[in-house]
C-alpha positions in Angstrom: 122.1 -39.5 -107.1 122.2 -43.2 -105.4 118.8 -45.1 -105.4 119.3 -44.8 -101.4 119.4 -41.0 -101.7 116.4 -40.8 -104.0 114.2 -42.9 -101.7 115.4 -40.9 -98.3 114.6 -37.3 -100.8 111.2 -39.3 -101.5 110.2 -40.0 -97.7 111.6 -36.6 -96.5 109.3 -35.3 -98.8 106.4 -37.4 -98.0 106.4 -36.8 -94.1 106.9 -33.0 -95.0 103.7 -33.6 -96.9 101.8 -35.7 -94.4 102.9 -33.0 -91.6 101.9 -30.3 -93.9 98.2 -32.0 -93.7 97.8 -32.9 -90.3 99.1 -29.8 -88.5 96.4 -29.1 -86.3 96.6 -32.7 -85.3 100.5 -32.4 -84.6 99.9 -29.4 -82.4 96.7 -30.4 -80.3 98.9 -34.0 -79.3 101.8 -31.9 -78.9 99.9 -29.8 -76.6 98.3 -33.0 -75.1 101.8 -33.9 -74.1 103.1 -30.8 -72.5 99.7 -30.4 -70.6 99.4 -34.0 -69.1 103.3 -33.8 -68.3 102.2 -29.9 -66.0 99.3 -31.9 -64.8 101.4 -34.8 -63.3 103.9 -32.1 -61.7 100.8 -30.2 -60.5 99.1 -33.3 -58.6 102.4 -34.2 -56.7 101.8 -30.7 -54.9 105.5 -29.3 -56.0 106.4 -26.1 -57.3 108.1 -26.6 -60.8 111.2 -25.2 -62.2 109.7 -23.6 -64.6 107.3 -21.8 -61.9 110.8 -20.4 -59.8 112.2 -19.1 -63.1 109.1 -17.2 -63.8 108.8 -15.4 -60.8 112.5 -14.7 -60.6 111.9 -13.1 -64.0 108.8 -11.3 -64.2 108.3 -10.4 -60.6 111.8 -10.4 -58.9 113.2 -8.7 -62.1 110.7 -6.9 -64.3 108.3 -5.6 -61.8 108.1 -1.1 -61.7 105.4 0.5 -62.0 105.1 1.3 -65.7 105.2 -1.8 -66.4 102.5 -2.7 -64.0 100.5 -0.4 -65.8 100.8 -2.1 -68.8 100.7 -5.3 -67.4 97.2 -4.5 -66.1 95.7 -3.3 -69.6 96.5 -6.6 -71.0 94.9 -8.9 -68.3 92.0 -6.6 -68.4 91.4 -7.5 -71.9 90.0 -10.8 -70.6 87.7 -9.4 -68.5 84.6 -10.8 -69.4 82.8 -7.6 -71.3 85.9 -6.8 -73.0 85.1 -9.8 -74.5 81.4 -8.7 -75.0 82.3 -5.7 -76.9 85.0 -7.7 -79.2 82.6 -9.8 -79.4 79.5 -7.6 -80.8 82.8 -5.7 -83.0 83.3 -9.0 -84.9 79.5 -9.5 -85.3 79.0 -5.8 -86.6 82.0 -5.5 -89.2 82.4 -9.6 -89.8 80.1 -10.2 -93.6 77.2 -12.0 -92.0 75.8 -12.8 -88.6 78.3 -16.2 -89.0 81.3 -15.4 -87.7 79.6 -13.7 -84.0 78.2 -16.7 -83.6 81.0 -18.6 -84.3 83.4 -16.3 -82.3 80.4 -16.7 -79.3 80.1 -20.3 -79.2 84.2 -20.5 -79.3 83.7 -18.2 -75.8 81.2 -19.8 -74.1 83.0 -23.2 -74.8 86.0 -22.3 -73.6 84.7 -20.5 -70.7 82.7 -23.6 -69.2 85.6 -25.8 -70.5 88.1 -23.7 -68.1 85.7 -23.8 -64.9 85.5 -27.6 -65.5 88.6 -28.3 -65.5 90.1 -25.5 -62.7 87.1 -27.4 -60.4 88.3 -31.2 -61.3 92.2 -30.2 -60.5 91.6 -27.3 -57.3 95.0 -26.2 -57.7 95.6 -22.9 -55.2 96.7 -19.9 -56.7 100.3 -18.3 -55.9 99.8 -16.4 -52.5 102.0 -13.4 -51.1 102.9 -11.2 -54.3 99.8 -10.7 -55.6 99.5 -7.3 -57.5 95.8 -7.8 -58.2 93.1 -10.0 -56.1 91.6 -12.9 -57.9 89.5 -15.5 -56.6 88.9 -19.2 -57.3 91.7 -21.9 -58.2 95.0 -21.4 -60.4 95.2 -24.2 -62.8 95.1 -23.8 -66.0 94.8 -20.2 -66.1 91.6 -19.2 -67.0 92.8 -15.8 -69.0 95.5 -17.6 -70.7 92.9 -20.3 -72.4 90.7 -17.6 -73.1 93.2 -15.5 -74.8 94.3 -18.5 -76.6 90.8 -19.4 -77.8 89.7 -16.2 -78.5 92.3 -14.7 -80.2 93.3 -17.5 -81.7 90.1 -18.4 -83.7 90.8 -14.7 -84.9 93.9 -15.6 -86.0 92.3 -18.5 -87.8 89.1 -16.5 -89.4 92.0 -14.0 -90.6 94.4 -16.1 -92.1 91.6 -18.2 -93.4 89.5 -15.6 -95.4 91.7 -12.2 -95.1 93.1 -12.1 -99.3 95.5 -9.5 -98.0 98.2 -10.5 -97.3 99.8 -8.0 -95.7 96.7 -7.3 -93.7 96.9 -11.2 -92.6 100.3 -10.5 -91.7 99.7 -7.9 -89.4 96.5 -8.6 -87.9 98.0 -12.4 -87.1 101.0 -11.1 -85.7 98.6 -8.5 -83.3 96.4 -11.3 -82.4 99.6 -13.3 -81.4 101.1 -10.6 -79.7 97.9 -10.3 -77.3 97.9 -14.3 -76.4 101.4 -14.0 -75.3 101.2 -10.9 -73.0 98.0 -11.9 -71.6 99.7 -14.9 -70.1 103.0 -12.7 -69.6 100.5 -10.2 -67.5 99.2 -13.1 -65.2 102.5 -14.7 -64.2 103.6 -11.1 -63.5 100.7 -9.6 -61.2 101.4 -12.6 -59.5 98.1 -14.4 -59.8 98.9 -17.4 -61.9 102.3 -19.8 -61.6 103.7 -19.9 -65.1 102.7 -23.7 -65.6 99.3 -22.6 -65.5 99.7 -20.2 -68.1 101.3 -22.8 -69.8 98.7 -25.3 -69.4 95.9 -22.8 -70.3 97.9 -22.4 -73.5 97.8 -26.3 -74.5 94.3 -27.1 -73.3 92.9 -24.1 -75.7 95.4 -25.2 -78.4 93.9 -29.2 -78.6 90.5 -26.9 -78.3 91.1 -25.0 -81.4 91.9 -27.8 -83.1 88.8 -29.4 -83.2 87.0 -26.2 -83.3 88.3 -24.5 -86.0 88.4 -28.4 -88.0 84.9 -29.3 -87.0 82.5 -26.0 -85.6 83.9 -22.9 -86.9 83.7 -24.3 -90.8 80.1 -25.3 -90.3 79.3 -21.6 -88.6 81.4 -19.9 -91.9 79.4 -21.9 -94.2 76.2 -20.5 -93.3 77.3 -17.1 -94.2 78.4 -18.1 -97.8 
């Protein structure tokens, strides 16, 4: 192997490395990016692209009434004592009164981070196919960060301390599964334009990557 093909092996495997390390700070500027890109389509008052192929999709296309159904039983499992009750589950069957705490603080964080930031912007929600009523503004979807931060400090505690792997696996993938729908459930009952959903998705991502770097750590730690 040439000298010039060692040293490119050599870097190749050095920024593999380096990404390796810094993940979470890959994916919160990542999702930096794609929310202050929505935000700038969002203040010049425009309906994106994105938005029209959405609701072509999950409303034009999708909608019946079993899936409505469904639809429904995922967005309700942001309503707020859902939440509660996951909540009080984790504290109950977690080892420790650390990780309800730390599950609780990632809530109410991410609950008063989302009112903050849907006050600041005022975007309207969509109007005129609404399958559900919903009040206040539209941007970034409140269920969609929540489901993201919850869930996905879940994700985190499970691949962090779950040995099994299998069990990680599953419960992961489950966890995932939820996020995804949840935002797939708001676009459909026609509450929430799919760059919000979006949005909510990247502002709870760049969330969890401080929490689960700098908070949740310092929560586990007092269970050990």
């Amino acid at each position: 192997m040439s000298n010039l093909a060692k040293r490119s092996s050599q870097l190749a495997r050095s920024m593999a490395g380096l990404a390796r390390r810094n993940v979470r700070l890959l994916v919160a500027l990542a999702a930096a990016l794609v929310f202050l890109y929505l935000l700038e389509e969002v203040g010049e008052g425009e309906i994106m692209k994105l938005d029209t192929l959405a609701y072509r999709l999950f409303v034009e296309k999708l909608r019946s009434d079993p899936i409505t159904s469904v639809m429904k039983s995922f967005t309700g499992l942001l309503d707020i004592p859902v939440l509660l009750v996951m909540t009080l589950i984790v504290t109950a069957f977690a080892p420790g009164k650390a990780p309800g705490r730390c599950v609780a603080a990632n809530l109410i964080g991410s609950l008063v981070l989302n009112v903050v930031l849907k006050q600041i912007i005022q975007r309207p929600r969509p109007d005129g196919f609404r399958l559900i009523a919903e009040t206040g503004y539209s941007f970034p979807s409140g269920h969609s960060m929540i489901s993201m931060a919850f869930f996905g400090l879940l994700v985190w505690m499970v691949w962090t301390y779950e040995k099994d792997r299998r069990f990680r696996l599953i419960w992961c993938a489950l966890f995932s599964l939820i996020i995804v729908m949840v935002g797939v459930s708001r676009i459909y009952l026609g509450v929430h334009y799919a760059s919000d959903v979006l949005a909510g998705f990247c502002v709870s991502l760049i969330w969890l990557a401080f929490y689960t770097k700098v908070v949740a750590p310092a929560f586990m730690a007092q269970g050990e």
